[in-house]
ZATIDO-28024 format. One line per 2 residues: number of its first residue (from 1); their letters; for each residue z, x, y of N, C-alpha, C. Coordinates in pm, whole numbers, plus 50000, padded with zeros to 5 digits. Layout:
N
NUM	a	Z:X:Y:Z:X:Y:Z:X:Y; ...;
! end
This chain:
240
1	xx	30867:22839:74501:30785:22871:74385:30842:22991:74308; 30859:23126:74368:30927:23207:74326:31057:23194:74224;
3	xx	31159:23073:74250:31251:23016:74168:31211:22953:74077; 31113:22912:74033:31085:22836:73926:31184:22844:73825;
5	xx	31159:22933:73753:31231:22942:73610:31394:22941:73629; 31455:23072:73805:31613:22996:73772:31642:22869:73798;
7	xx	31507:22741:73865:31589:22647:73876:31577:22535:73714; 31467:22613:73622:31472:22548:73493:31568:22553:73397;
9	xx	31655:22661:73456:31750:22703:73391:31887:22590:73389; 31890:22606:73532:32004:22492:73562:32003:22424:73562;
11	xx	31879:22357:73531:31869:22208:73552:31848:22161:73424; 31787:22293:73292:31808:22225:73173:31993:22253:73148;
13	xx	32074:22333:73217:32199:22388:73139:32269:22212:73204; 32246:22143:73348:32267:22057:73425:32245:21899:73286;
15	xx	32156:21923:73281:32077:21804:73175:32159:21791:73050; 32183:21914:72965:32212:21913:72843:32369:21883:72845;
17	xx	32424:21919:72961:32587:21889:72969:32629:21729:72943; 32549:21654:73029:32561:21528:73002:32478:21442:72890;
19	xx	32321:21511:72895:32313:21459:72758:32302:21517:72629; 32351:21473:72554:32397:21476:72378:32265:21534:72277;
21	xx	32188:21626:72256:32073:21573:72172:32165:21537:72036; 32050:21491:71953:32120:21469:71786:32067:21588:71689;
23	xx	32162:21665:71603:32099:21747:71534:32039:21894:71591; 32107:21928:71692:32063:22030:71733:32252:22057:71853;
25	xx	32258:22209:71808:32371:22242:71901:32344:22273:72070; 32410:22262:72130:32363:22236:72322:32271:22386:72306;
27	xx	32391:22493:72272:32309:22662:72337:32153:22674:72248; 32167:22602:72126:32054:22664:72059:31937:22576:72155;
29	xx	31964:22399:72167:31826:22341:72222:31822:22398:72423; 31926:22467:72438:31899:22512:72561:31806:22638:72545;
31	xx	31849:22752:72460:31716:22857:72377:31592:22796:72375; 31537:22707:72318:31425:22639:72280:31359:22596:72379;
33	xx	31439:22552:72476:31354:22475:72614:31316:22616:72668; 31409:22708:72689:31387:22818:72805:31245:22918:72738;
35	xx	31284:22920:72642:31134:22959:72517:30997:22866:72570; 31040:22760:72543:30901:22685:72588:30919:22695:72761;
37	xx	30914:22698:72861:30914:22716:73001:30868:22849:73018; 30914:22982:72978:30862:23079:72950:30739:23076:72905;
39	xx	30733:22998:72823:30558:23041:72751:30483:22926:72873; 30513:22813:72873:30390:22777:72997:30402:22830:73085;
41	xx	30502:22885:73181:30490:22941:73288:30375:23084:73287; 30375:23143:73167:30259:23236:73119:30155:23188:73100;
43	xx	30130:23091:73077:29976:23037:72978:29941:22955:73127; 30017:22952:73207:29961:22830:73361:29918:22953:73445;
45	xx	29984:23060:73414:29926:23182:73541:30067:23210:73634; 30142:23111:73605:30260:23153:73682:30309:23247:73732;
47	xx	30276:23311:73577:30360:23507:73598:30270:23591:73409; 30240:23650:73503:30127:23761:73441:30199:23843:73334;
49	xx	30144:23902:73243:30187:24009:73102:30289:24074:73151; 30231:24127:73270:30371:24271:73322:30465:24194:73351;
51	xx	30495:24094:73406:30626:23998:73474:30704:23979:73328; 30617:23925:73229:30667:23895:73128:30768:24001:73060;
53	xx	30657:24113:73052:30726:24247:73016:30846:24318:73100; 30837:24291:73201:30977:24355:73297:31113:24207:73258;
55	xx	31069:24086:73239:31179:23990:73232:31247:24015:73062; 31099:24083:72951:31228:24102:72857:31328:24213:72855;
57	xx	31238:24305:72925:31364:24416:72959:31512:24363:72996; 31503:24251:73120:31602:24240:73156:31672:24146:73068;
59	xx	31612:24074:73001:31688:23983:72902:31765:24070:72829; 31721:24166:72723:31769:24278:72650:31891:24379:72743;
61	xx	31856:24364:72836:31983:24456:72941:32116:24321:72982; 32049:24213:73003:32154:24122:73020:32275:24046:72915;
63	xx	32184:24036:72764:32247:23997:72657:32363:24136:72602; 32304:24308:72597:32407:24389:72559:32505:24392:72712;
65	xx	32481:24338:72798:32625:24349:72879:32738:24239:72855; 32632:24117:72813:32709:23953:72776:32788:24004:72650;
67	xx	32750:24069:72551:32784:24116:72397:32942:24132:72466; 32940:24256:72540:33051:24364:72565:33109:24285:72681;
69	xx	33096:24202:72722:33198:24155:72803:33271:24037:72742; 33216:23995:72660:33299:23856:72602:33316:23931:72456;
71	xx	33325:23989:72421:33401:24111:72316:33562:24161:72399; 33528:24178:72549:33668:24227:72633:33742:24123:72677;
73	xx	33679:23974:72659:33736:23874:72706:33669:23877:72871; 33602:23902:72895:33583:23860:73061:33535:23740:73055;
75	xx	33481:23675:73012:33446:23519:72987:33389:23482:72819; 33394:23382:72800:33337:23308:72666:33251:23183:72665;
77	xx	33209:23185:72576:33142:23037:72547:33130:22987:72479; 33240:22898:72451:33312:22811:72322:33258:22718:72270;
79	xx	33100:22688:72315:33066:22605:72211:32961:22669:72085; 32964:22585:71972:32918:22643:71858:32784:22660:71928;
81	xx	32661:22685:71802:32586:22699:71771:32516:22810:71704; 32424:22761:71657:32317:22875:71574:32325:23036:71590;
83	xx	32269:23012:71727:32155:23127:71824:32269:23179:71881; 32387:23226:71807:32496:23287:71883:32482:23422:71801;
85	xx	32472:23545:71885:32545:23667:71851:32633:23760:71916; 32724:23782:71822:32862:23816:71862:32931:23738:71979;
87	xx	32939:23592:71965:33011:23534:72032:32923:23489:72178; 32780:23531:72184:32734:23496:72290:32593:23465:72225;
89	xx	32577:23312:72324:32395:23271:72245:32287:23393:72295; 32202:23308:72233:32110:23400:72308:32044:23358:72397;
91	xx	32062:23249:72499:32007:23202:72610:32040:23291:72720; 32113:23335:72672:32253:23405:72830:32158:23513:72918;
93	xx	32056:23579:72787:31978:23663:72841:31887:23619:72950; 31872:23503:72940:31773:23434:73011:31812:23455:73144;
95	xx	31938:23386:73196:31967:23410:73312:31971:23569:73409; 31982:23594:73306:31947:23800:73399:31826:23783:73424;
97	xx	31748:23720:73265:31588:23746:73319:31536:23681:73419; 31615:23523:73439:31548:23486:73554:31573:23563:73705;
99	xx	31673:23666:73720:31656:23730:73851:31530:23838:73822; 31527:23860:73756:31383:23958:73677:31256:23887:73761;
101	xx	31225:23733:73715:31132:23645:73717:31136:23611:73898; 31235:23603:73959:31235:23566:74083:31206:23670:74196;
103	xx	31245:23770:74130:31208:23915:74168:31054:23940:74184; 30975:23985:74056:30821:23966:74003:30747:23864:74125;
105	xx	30807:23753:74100:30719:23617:74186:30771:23631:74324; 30810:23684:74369:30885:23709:74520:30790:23800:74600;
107	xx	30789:23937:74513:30710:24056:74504:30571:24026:74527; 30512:23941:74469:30379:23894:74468:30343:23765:74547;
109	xx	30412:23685:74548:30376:23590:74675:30396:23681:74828; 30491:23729:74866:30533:23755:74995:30498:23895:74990;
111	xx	30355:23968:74917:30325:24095:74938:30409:24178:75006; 30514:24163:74915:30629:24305:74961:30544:24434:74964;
113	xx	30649:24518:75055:30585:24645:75023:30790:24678:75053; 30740:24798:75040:30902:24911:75078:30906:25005:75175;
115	xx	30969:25075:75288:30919:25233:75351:31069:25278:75365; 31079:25351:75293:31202:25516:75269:31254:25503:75177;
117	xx	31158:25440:75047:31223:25403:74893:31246:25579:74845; 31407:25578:74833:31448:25724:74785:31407:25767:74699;
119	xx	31319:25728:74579:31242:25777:74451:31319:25747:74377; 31280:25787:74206:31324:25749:74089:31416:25814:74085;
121	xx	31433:25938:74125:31543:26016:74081:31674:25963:74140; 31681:25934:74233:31754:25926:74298:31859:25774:74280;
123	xx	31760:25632:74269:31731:25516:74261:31721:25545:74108; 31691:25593:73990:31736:25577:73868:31874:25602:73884;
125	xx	31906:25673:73882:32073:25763:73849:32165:25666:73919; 32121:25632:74042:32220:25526:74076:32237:25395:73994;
127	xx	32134:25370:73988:32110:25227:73942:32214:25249:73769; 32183:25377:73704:32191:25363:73575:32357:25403:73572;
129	xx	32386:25470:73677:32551:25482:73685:32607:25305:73735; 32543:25238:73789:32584:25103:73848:32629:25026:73720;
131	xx	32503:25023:73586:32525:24957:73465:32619:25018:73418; 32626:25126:73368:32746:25241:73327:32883:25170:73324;
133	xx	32903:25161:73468:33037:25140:73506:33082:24949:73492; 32974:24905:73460:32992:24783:73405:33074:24755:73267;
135	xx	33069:24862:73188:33094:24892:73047:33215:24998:73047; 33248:25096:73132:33360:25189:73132:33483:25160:73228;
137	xx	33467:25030:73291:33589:24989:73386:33689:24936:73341; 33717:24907:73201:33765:24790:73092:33866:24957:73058;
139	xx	33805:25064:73072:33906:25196:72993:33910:25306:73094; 33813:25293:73220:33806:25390:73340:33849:25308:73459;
141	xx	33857:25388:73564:33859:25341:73724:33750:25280:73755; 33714:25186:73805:33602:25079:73832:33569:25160:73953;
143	xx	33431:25166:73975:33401:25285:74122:33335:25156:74148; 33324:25053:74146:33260:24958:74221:33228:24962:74370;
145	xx	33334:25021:74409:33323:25042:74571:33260:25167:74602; 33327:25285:74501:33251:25422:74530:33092:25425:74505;
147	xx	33045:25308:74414:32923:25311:74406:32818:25250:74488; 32918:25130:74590:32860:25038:74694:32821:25143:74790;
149	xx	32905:25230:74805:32917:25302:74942:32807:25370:74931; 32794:25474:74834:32696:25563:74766:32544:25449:74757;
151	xx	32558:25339:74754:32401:25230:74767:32354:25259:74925; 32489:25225:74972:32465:25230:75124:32411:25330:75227;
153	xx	32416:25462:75106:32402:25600:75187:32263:25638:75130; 32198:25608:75020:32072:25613:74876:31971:25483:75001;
155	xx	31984:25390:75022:31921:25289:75034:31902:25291:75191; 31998:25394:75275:32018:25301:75459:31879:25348:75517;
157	xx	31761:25411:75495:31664:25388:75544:31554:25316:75472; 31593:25220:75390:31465:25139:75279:31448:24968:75344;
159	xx	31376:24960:75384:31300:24865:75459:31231:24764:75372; 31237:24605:75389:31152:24528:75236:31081:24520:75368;
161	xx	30904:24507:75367:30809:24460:75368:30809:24343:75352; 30749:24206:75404:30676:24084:75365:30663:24016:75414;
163	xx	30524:23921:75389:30463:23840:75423:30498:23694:75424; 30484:23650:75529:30480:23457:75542:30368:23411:75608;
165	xx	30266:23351:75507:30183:23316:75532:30060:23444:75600; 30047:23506:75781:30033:23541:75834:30099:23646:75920;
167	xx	30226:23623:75909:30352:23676:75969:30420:23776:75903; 30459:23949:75928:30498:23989:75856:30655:24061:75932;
169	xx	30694:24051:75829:30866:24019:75858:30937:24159:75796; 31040:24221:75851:31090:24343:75787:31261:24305:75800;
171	xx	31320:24364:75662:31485:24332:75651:31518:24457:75590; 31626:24530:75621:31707:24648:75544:31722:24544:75419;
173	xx	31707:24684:75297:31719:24665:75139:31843:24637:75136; 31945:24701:75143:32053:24645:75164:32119:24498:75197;
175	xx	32077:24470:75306:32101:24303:75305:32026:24228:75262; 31951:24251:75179:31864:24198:75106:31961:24141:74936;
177	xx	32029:24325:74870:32071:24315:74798:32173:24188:74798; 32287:24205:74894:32371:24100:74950:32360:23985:74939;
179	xx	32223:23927:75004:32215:23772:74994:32162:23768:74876; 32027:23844:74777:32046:23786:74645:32202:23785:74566;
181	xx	32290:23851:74564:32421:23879:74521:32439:23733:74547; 32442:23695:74694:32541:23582:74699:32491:23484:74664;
183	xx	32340:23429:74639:32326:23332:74613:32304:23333:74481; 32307:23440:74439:32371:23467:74230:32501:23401:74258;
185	xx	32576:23420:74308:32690:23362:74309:32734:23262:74299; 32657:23187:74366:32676:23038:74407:32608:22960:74281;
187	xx	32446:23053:74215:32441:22993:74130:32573:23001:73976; 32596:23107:74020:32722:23098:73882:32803:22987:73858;
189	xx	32854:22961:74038:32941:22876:73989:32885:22727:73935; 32729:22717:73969:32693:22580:73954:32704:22554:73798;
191	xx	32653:22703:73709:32625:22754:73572:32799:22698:73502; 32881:22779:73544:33014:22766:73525:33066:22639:73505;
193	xx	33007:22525:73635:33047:22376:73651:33008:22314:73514; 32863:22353:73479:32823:22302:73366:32862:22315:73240;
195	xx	32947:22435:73260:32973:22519:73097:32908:22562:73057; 32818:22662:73140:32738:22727:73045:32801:22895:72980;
197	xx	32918:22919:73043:33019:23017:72983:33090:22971:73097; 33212:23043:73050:33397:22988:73089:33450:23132:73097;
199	xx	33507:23162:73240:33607:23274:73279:33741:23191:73221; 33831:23303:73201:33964:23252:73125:34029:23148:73196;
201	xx	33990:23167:73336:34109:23066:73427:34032:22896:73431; 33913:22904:73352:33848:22752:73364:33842:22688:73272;
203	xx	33923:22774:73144:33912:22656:73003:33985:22538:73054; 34111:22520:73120:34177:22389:73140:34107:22338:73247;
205	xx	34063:22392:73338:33944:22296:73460:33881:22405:73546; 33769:22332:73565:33682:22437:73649:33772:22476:73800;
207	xx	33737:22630:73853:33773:22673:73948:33621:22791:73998; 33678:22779:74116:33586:22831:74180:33586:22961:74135;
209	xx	33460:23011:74081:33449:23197:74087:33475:23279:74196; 33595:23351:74131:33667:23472:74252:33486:23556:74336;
211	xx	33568:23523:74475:33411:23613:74562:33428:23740:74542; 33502:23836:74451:33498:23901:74440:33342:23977:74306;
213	xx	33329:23885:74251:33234:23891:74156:33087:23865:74274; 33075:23833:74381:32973:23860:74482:32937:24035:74468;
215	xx	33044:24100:74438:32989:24251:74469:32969:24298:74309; 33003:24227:74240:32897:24284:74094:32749:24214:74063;
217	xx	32757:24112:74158:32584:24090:74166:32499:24113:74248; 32607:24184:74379:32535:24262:74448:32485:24386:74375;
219	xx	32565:24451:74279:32564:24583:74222:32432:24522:74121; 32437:24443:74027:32370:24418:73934:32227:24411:74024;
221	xx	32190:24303:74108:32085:24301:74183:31991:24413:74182; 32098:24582:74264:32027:24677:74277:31983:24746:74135;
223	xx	32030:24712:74043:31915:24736:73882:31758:24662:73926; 31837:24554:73906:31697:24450:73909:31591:24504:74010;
225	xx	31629:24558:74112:31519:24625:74234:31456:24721:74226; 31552:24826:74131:31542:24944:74076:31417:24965:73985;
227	xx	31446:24836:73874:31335:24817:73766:31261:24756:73816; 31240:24688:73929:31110:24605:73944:30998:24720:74031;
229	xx	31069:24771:74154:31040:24834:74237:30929:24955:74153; 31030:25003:74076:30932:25121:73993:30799:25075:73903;
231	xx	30807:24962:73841:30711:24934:73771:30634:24897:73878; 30645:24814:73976:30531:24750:74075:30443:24932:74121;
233	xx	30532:24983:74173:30479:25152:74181:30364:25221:74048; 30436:25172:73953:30343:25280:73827:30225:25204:73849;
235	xx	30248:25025:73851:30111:24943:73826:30026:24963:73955; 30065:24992:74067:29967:25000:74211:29940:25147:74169;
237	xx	29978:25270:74081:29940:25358:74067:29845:25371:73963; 29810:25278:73886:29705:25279:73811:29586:25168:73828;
239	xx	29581:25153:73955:29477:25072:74030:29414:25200:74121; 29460:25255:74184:29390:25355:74274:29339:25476:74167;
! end
């Protein structure tokens, strides 16, 4: 249940590859569907005002990284349409937002909780040096690793909380980050298979995404935890 929306994603990016509409370009009627899925998934109860509100954040954080990376060439997406700016539609946002959305609905089905969450200060600055270096590695030293390590030392006593059914279950934040990373991963490449953007080495045929891009969605992830984590905090702080 929690997946809902990333699996609407793929399965409309899955759908539209093979079929053709008439009069409409693939990225723009892929915009339009994810627009309408979004709004029923709101109007059914799916996911509440605040979910909504934390997923456009991340849309807006995911589209200015899409801008600046296919501006540097790290991937493209060569087919026309409308709803393109600066070389990237505007669906693309969607997919950040759906880790936003899976996050939110995760959080709330499996009554997470957290114990040795390092605070904002601490968990901002990281998180906001993590995006940072997304954007300064193209003209700086990529600390990708200096910043993993530094997660590892910020995060090694943070504990997820949650529930199954009756049963409550505890995992280090850390390997937590990891397996969402990897199974971002796996969805990329399914995204990739479809064409929904193209790394340079797949315009002549698809290839598998280097596992090395596992540790920028591990990195990216810990945003997403960062921003969810704190807002779930302000909102349980204005209930008591």
């Amino acid at each position: 249940m929690s997946c809902i929306f990333p699996v609407a994603i793929f399965g409309t990016l899955a759908l539209s590859s093979v079929v053709k509409l008439p009069f409409i370009y693939r990225y723009d009627a892929v915009l339009l569907i994810l627009l309408a899925v979004q709004f029923l998934m709101y109007r059914s109860g799916l996911e509440t005002l605040d979910e909504i509100k934390v997923i456009c954040i991340f849309h807006i954080i995911g589209l200015m990284l899409e801008m600046y990376k296919v501006r540097m060439g790290s991937w493209s997406y060569p087919e026309p349409g409308y709803t393109k700016l600066f070389g990237v539609p505007l669906y693309s946002g969607f997919m950040y937002a759906s880790v936003a959305s899976y996050m939110c609905q995760v959080w709330r089905r499996l009554r997470m909780d957290m114990t040795g969450w390092p605070g904002l200060a601490f968990a901002g600055l990281l998180g906001g040096a993590i995006y940072l270096n997304f954007f300064t590695h193209h003209f700086l030293p990529d600390f990708r690793w200096w910043l993993t390590a530094l997660v590892l030392v910020v995060f090694w006593r943070t504990w997820i909380i949650y529930r199954v059914q009756n049963i409550t279950y505890r995992m280090p934040l850390t390997l937590a980050f990891f397996l969402v990373g990897f199974f971002i991963w796996l969805a990329e490449n399914i995204a990739t298979f479809f064409s929904a953007w193209k790394y340079p080495n797949q315009h002549e045929a698809w290839h598998l995404v280097s596992f090395s891009k596992i540790s920028s969605w591990f990195l990216l992830v810990i945003i997403s935890v960062i921003i969810v984590a704190q807002l779930k905090h302000v909102k349980a702080g204005r209930k008591t």
